[in-house]
C-alpha positions as CSV (number, residue, x, y, z in Angstrom):
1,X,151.3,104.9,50.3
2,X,151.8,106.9,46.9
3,X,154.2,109.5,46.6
4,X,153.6,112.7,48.6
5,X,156.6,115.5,48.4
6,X,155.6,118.4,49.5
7,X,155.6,121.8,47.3
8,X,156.8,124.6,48.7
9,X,155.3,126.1,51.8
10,X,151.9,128.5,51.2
11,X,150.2,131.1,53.3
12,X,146.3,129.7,54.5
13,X,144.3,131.9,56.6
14,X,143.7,130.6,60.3
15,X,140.4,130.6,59.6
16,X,140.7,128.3,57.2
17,X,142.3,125.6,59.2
18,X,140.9,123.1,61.5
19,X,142.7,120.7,63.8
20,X,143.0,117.0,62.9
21,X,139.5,115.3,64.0
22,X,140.1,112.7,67.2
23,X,143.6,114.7,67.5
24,X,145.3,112.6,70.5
25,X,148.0,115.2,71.5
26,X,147.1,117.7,74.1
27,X,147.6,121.5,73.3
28,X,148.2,123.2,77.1
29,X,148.2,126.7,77.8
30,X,151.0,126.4,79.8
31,X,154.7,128.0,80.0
32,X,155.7,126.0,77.1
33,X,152.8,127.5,75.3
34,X,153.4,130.6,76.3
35,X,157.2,130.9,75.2
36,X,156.1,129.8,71.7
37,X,153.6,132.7,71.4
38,X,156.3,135.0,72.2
39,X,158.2,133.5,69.6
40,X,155.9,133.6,67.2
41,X,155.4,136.9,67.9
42,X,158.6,138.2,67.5
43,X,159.4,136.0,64.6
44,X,157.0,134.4,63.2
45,X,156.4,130.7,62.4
46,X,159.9,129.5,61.5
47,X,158.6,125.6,60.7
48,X,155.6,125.7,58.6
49,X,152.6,123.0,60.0
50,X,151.5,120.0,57.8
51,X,148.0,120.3,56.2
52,X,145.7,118.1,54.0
53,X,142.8,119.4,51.5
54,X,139.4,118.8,52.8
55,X,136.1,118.4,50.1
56,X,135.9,122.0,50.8
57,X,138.9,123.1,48.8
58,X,138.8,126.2,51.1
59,X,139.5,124.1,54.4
60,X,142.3,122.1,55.2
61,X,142.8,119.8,58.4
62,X,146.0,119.7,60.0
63,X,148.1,116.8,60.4
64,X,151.3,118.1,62.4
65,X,151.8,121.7,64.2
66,X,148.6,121.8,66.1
67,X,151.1,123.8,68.7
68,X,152.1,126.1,66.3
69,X,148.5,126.6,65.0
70,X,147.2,127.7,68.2
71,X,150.2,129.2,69.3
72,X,149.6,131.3,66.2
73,X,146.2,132.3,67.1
74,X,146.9,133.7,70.6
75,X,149.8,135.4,68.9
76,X,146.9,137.4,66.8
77,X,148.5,135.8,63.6
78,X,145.6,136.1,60.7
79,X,147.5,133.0,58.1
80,X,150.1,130.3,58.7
81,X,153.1,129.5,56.5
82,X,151.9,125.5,55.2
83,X,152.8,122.6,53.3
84,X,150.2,121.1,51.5
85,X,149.9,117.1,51.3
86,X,147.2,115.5,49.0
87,X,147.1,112.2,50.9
88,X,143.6,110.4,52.6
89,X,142.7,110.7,56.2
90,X,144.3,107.3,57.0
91,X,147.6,108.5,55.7
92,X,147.5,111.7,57.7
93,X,146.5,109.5,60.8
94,X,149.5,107.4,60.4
95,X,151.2,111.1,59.5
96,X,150.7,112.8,62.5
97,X,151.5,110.2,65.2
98,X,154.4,108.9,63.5
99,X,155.7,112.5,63.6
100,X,155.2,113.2,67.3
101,X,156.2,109.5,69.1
102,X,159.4,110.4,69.6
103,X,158.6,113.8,71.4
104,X,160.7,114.2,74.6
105,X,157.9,114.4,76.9
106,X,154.4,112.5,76.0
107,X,151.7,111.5,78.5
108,X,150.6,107.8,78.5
109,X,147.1,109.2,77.5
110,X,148.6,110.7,74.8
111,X,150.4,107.3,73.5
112,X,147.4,105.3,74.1
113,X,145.2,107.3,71.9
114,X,148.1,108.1,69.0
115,X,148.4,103.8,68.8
116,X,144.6,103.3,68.5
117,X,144.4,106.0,66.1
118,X,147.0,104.7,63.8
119,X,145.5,101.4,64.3
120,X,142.5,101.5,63.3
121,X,144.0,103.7,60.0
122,X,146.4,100.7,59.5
123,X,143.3,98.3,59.5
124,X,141.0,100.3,57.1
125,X,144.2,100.2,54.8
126,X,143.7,96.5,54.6
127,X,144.7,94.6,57.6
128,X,142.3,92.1,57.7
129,X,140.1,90.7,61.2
130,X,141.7,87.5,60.8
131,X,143.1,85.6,64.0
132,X,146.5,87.0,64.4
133,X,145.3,90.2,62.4
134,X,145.4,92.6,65.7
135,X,149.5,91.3,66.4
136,X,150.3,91.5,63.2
137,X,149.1,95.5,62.7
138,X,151.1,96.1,66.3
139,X,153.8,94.3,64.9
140,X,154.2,96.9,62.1
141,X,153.8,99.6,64.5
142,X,156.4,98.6,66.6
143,X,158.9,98.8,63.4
144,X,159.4,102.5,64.0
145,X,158.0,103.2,67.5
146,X,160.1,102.9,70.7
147,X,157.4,100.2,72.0
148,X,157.1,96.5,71.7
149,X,153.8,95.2,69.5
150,X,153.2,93.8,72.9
151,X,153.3,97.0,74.5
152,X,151.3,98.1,72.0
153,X,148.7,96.5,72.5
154,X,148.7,97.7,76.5
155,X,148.8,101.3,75.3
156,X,146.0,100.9,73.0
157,X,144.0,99.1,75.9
158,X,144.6,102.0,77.9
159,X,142.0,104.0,75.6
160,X,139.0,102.1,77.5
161,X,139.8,103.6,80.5
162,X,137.6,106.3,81.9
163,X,138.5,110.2,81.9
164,X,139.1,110.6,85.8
165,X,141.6,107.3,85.7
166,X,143.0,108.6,82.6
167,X,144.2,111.7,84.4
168,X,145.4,109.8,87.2
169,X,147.8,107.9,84.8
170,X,148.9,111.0,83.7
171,X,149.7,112.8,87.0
172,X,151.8,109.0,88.0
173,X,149.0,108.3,90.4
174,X,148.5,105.0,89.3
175,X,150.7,102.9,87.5
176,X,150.7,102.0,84.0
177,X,150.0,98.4,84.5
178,X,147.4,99.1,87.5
179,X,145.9,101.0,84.4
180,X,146.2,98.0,81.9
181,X,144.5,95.8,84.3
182,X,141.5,98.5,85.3
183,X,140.2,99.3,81.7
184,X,139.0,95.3,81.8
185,X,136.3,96.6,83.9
186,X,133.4,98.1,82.7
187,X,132.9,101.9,83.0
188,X,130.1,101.6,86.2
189,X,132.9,99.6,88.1
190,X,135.6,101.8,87.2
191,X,133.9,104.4,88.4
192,X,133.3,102.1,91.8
193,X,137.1,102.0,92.0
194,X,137.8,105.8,91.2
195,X,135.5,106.5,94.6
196,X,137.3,104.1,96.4
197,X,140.1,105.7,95.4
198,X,138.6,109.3,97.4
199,X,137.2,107.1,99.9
200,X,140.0,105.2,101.0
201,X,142.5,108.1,100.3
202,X,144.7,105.6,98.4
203,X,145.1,104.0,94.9
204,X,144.9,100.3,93.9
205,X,148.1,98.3,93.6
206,X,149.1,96.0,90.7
207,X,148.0,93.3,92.9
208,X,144.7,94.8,93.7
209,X,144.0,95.4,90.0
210,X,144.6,92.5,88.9
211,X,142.2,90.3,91.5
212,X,139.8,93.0,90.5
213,X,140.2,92.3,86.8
214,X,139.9,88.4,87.6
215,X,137.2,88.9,89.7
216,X,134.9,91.0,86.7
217,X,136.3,88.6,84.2
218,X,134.8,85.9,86.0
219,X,131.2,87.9,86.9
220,X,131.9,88.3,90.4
221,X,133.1,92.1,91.2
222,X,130.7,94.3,92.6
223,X,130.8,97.9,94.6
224,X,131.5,96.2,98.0
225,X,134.1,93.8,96.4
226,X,135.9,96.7,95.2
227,X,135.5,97.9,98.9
228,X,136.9,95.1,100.2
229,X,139.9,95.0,98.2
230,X,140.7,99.0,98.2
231,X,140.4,98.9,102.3
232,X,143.1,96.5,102.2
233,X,146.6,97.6,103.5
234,X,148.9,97.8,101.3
235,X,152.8,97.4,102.6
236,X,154.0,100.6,100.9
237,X,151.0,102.5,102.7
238,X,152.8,101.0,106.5
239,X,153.8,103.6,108.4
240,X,157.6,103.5,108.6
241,X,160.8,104.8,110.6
242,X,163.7,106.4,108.7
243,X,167.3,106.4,110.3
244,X,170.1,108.5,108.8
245,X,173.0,106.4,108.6
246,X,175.1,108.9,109.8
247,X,173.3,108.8,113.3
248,X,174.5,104.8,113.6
249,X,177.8,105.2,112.8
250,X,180.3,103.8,114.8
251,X,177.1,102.0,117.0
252,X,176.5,98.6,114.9
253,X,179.2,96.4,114.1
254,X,180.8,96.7,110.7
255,X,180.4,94.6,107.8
256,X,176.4,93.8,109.1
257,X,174.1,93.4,105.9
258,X,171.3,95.3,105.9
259,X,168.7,92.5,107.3
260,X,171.6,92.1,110.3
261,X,171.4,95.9,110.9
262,X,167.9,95.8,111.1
263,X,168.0,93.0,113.7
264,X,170.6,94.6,115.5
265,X,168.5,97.9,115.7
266,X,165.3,95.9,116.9
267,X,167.6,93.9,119.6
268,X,169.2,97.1,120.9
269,X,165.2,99.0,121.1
270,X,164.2,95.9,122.9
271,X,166.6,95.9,125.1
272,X,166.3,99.2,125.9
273,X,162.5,99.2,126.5
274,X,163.5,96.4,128.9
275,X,165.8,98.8,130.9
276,X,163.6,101.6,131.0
277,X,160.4,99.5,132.1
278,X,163.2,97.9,135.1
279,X,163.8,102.0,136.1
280,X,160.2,102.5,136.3
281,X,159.3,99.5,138.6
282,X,162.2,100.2,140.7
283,X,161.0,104.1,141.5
284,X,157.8,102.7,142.3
């Protein structure tokens, strides 16, 4: 990549700017959003955003401070304090989401589609479709991410998953690798799955998704297989019994592991049933 310091900052109308096109950051309107505004409005823009030139010398896309942009606009701002980089869309690709990675917070959705993008911009730079090609490109990647190539890869695969299952990642309804293994189906049967999901008031486990995934890979996964295998019960959906410790104290022997307190506790309910079924024959 050739050299590209950045002059000083400039002033460039809102109007003027546009966000960076298949931008894979999410821009909320939420309290975050809202606190920035304020900001902004009191002080201004104290960071200027990163923009590039587009053919209309007028225009320029932005590569990093999408928050601030439309921060700015709610604030009523009419320009934005910017620095200017000549560089192609590729090199603004691998710009922006090498710049926000490491942000505190970021949703797998939001990963998933950063990776693909800088991908595919690390490929039209010259990575060739070569077997080995697709490792290779995640093995650069993983040089200044937090992620393995490996993981990579996942993340990127994560980017054929529907909307709907998307947003389940997102709110830790599903898990990432229950997600890994869905986007292998096709969009129909993912969609199959998501109504399963509603029907059956519960989410696939890895387990599931994976049989599912073997069972589309190998042409055999329908609507009622994914049925069958959503109805399933699954042993963290069991309906348990939680005992505070504090209420056995002093009742099961000291030094019992936990698999001997448990039998101890099923010996003594057992026993007690048995009692209590004796005083009910005997009243008879």
């Amino acid at each position: 990549m050739k050299s590209t310091k950045p002059k000083a900052p400039v002033m460039i109308p809102v109007e003027n700017l546009v966000p960076f096109d298949g931008h894979p950051y999410k821009v909320l309107d939420d309290d975050s959003m809202n606190d920035l505004t304020e900001s902004i409005q009191e002080s201004g823009i104290l960071e200027p955003i990163t923009v590039r030139p587009l053919e209309n010398a007028d225009n320029y896309e932005i590569i990093s401070g999408h928050r601030r942009y439309h921060a700015a606009k709610k604030a009523g701002l009419t320009e934005v304090p910017a620095f200017i980089r000549a560089v192609s869309r590729d090199e603004a690709a691998i710009m922006l989401v090498d710049s926000n990675l490491h942000r505190e917070r970021i949703l797998p959705s939001e990963k998933a589609f950063a990776y693909k993008l800088k991908y595919d911009a690390l490929s039209h730079q010259g990575a060739s479709r070569q077997v080995g090609a697709k490792l290779r490109t995640s093995e650069e990647m993983a040089e200044v991410a937090d992620d393995s190539a490996r993981q990579i890869q996942r993340y990127i695969r994560l980017t054929n998953l529907i909307p709907e299952l998307l947003d389940m990642m997102d709110e830790n309804k599903i898990a990432f690798s229950v997600g890994v293994e869905l986007s292998f189906l096709d969009d129909q049967l993912q969609y199959d799955v998501l109504n399963a999901c509603e029907e059956n008031d519960n989410t696939p486990s890895y387990a599931q998704a994976v049989r599912m995934h073997k069972a589309h890979t190998a042409g055999e996964l329908d609507r009622d297989g994914i049925d069958v295998i959503m109805s399933e019960e699954k042993a963290n959906q069991r309906e348990k019994v939680t005992i505070p410790l504090d209420r056995l104290k002093g009742k099961i022997p000291d030094g019992y592991d936990v698999k001997q307190q448990q039998d101890f506790i099923v010996k003594a309910v057992d026993h007690y049933y048995r009692y209590l079924q004796k005083q009910r024959e005997q009243s008879r």
